[in-house]
N, C-alpha and C positions, 0 to 999 in steps of 0.2 A: 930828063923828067924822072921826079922820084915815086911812084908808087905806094899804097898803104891799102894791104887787104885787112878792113875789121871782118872780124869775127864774134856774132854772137851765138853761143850753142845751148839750146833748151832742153830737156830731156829724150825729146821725140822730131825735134826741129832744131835747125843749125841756117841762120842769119846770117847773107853776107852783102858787103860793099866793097868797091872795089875805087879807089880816088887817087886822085895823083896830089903834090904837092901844092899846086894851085886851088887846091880844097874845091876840084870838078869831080864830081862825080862820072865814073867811065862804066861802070856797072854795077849792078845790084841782083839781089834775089832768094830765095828760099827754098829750101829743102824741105821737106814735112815728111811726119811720116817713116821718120830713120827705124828702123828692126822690123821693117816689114814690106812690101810693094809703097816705095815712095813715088814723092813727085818732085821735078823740082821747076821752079818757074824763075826766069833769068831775063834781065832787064838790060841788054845790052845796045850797038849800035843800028843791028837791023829790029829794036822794039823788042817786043815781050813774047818770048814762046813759055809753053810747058810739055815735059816731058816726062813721064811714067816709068821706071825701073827698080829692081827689085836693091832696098840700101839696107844692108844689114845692119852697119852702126854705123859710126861717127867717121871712121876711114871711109867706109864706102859714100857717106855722104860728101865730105872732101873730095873725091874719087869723082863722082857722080859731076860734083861743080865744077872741077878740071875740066873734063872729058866737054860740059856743056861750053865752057870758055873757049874750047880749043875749034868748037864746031860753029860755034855763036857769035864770036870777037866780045872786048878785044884779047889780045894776049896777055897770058895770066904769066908773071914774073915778078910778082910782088920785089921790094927791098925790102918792106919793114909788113909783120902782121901783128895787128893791136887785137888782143881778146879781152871782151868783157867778162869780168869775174866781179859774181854781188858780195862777194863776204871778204874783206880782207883784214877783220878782227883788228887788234890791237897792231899786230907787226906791220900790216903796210897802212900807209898814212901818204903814199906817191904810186904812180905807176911805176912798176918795177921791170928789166930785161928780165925773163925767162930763164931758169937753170934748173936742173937735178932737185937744189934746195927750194926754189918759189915753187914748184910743183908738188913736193916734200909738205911742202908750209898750207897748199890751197886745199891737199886733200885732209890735214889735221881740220882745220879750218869747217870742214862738213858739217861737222858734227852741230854748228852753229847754225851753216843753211843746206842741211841736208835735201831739199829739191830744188837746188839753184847749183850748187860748186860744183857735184860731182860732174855733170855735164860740160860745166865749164872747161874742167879737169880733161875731159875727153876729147873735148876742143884741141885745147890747148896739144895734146898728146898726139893727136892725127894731123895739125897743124905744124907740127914738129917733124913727123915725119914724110908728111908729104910738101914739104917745101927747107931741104938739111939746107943748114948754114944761113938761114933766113932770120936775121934779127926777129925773136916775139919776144909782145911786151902785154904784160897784163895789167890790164884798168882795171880800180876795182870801183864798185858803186858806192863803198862806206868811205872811201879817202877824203871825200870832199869836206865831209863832218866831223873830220879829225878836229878840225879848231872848235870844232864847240869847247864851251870851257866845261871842270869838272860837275858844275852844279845842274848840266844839263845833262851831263851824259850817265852820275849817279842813281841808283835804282838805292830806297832807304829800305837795305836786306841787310841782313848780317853782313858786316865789310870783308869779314875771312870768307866767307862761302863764294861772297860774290866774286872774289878775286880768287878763288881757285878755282870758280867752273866760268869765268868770264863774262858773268854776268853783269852787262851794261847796256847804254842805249849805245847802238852804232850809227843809228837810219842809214834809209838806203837809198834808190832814185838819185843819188849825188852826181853823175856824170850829167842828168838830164838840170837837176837845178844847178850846178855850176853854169853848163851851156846856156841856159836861158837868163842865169841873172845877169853872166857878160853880156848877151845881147841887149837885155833891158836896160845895162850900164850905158852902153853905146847908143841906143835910140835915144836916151836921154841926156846923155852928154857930159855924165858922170856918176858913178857908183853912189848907192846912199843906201835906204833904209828899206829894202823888199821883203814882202812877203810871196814864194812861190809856190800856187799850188797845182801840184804835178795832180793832174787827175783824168784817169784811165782806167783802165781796168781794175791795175793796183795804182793808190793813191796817195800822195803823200804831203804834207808842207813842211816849206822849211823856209825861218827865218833868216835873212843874208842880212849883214850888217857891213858897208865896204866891200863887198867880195869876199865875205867869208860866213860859214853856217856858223848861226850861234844857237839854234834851235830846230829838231824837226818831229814828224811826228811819230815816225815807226822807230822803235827798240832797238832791242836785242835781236831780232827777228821780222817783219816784213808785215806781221798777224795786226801792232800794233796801229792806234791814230784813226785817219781816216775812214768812212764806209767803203766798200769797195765792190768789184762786179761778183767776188766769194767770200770775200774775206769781211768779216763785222767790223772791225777796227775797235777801242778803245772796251774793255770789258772786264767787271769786277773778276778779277781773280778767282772769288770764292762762288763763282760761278761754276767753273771747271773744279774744282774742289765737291760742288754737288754733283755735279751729273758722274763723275767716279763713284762718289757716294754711292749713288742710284743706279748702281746698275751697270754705266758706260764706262767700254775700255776704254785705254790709251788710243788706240788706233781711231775707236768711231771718236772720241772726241777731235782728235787731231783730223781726220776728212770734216767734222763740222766746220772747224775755225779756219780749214782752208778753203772748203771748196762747197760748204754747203750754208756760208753764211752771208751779210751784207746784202747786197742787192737781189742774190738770188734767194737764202733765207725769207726776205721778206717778200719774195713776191712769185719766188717760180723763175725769173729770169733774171742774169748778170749784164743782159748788154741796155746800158741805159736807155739808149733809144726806144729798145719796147717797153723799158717802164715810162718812159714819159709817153709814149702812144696810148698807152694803157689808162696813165694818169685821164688823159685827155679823152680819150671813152668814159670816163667818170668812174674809173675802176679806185674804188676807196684805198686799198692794200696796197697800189700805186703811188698812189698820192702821199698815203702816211711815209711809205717808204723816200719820198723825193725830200720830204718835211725833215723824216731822218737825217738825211744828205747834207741837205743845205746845213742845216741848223748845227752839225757836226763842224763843217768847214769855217761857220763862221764864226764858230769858241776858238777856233784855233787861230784865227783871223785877231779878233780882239785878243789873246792871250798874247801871242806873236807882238802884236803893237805895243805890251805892256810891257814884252822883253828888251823892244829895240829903241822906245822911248819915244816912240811917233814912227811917222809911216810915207815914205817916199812914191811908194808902187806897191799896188796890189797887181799881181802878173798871174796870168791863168795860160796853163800850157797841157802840152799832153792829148787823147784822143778825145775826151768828154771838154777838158777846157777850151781848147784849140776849135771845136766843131759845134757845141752846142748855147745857143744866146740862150735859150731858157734855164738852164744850168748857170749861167752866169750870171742872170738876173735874178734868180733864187739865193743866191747864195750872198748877193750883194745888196740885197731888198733889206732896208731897216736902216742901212749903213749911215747914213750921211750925217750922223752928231760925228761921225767919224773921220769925215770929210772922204767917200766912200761913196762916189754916184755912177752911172750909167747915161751913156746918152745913149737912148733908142734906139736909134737909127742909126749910131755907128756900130752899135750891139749886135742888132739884125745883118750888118751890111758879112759880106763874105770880103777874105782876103788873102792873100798866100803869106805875105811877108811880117816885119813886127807892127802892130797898130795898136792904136789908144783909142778907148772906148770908153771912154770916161769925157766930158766938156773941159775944151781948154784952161780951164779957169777954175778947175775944182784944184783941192790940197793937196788930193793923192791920184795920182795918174795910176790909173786902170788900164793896163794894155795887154795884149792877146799877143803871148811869143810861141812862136813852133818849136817844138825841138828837135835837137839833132844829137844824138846819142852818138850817132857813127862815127857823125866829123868829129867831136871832141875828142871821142879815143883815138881818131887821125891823127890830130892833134897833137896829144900825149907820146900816142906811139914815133911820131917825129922826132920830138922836141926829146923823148928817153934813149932814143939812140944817139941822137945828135950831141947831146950830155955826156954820151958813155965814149965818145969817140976823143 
C-alpha cells in the first residue's frame, strides 16, 4: 500500500490528510494556532481527539502531528507528501517534484501572494525535513487555469509593464474546480460545458469547457470576482486610487480589501449563515447584502454561458454551495429563459454525495458536487512521482 501525506499550511494553521493509494482516507486533522500554545485535533482510527501544546512554528507543528500519529494511529510513513501552494505564477502550469529550485521559484513567487506562498513555503521546508528522502510534490491552485486562452487571462495595461511586474489574471481555487468538474463529468456521463461556482468563504467561478478552464473569476490575486466572507470581489479601480487620495495608507487599504470587505463590510459578519439569519430577522443591511451575492454570481453565470456558447451544468460546490439551498435558490431565481431551474425539494433535500437539483428534464442540469482539495493533490502527488520514475 502506497501512502500520500497532503499537506495544506496557512499562516497560523497547517492542514493534514493522511490517504493511501486506494484514495481511503486513513487520517486527517489540524493544527491551529502555530507560534504560540496550539491545538491539534486528529481524526484517526480510535476517532477524534484534541490535544494542547505549545507549536512554535511550522516544524513544531509537523512535530506536534508526528508525536499525535505515533500515540493516535495509524502509522505515519508517508511515500509521497503533496503540498498545496496558491501561486504558482507563470513557471508552473503542472504539479511539480520539490528541489532547491521549486522552493527558489515559490518564495520569488510571494511577492504575488504574499499571505498564501510564504506559508506554503514553510510547509513545504519543515515537510522536508521531518520526513528526508520523501518524494514532495507541490500542487499549485493557478495550474488548472493555465489553458485559459490569452484573451482571458490579458489585463488591457500597458503590455511592457504588465509583463515585467506579471501582471495578469491567474485565478485560483483551480485544484477545487478541477476536482469538482471531473466529478460532474462523471455523474453525467461525459464532460461538456460547466459553470463552477466555488463558494465559501473565498469564492470563485470558473468556466470549464471539456475539462479545461477557459474563464474564472479572481486575477492576479484572490481580492478579485466574487463577494466573499472579506473580501468585496470585483471593484472600480479608481476606487483605491481615492481612498489613497484621502488620506488612506497602503496598508489600511490592503486590510480593507482583505479582511474588512464583502460580506463582513456589508453587514458586521463574514459567515453566511449569520447573514442569512440576520436576513431572515428582517435585518435590511442583511438582505441587501445577500442581493449583493446573488446578483454578483449570477453576471458571472450569464457571462460564463456567453463564453462557453451554452451551458451543460451549472455545479455549486464549496462550504456555502455545498450546505446552503437558500444560496442556491437566490442565486438561480430569474434563471430559466436560461434553461436554469430548481427543483424544491431536491434543493431542500440534504445529501453527502454528487446530486442534481435541478428537474430531470430541464436543459441545464444544476447539481451539488463536494469537494475534495486533498484527494486531488493525492492525486497529482501520485501520478508526479509515478511520472518522474
Amino acid at each position: 500500500m502506497t501512502t500520500v501525506l497532503v499537506v495544506n499550511s496557512g499562516s497560523s494553521s497547517l492542514k493534514y490528510q493522511l490517504l493511501d493509494d486506494a484514495e481511503q482516507v486513513l487520517a486527517s486533522g489540524l493544527v491551529e494556532r502555530i507560534g504560540g500554545e496550539g491545538t491539534i485535533t486528529h481524526r484517526g482510527p480510535g476517532g477524534e481527539v484534541s490535544v494542547a501544546a505549545p507549536v512554535p512554528d511550522h516544524a513544531g507543528a509537523l512535530a506536534l502531528m508526528a508525536a499525535t500519529f505515533a500515540e493516535h494511529g495509524p502509522v505515519l510513513a508517508p511515500d509521497v507528501v503533496g503540498h498545496r501552494v496558491v501561486h504558482g505564477g507563470e513557471r508552473f502550469s503542472a504539479p511539480v517534484l520539490v528541489d532547491a529550485e521549486v522552493e527558489a521559484a515559490v518564495e520569488e513567487l510571494s511577492v504575488l501572494a504574499p499571505l498564501h506562498n510564504p506559508p506554503g513555503l514553510l510547509g513545504i521546508r519543515a515537510a522536508r525535513a521531518a520526513f528526508p528522502g520523501v518524494p514532495q510534490v507541490a500542487v499549485f491552485d493557478t495550474a488548472f487555469h493555465a489553458t485559459m486562452p490569452p484573451e482571458a487571462t490579458t489585463y488591457a495595461i500597458d503590455a511592457e509593464l504588465a509583463a515585467e511586474r506579471g501582471i495578469r489574471r491567474y485565478g485560483f481555487h483551480g485544484t477545487s474546480h478541477e476536482y469538482v468538474s471531473q466529478a460532474a463529468a462523471a455523474f453525467l456521463g461525459g464532460a461538456g460545458r460547466f459553470v463552477v461556482l466555488h463558494l465559501g468563504n473565498g469564492a470563485s467561478a470558473c468556466a470549464v469547457s471539456d475539462g479545461r478552464s477557459i474563464a474564472t473569476s479572481m486575477g492576479l490575486t484572490p481580492l478579485e470576482g466574487l463577494v466573499m466572507g472579506t473580501r468585496g470581489g470585483d471593484l472600480d479601480p479608481g476606487a483605491v486610487l481615492h481612498l489613497l487620495r484621502t488620506g488612506s495608507t497602503v496598508e489600511e487599504v490592503d486590510t480593507l480589501l482583505n479582511r474588512r470587505s464583502g460580506l463582513t463590510g456589508l453587514t458586521g459578519s463574514g459567515d453566511l449563515r449569520d447573514v442569512l439569519a440576520a436576513a431572515g430577522a428582517g435585518d435590511e443591511r442583511a438582505e441587501r447584502a445577500l442581493g449583493v451575492y446573488a446578483h454578483r454570481v449570477r453576471g458571472y453565470v450569464g457571462a460564463y454561458l456567453a463564453h462557453l456558447g451554452g451551458l451543460d451544468a451549472l455545479v455549486f460546490t464549496a462550504g456555502v454551495g455545498e450546505n446552503s439551498p437558500e444560496v442556491r435558490a437566490r442565486v438561480c431565481a430569474g434563471l430559466g429563459h436560461l434553461g436554469i431551474e430548481l427543483d424544491p425539494a431536491r434543493n431542500e433535500a440534504r445529501g453527502r454525495g454528487v446530486r442534481r437539483i435541478s428537474p430531470d428534464d430541464t436543459p441545464v442540469a444544476v447539481l451539488v458536487v463536494p469537494t475534495d482539495e486533498e484527494l486531488q493533490i493525492a492525486r497529482h502527488a501520485l501520478r508526479t512521482v509515478a511520472a518522474a520514475r
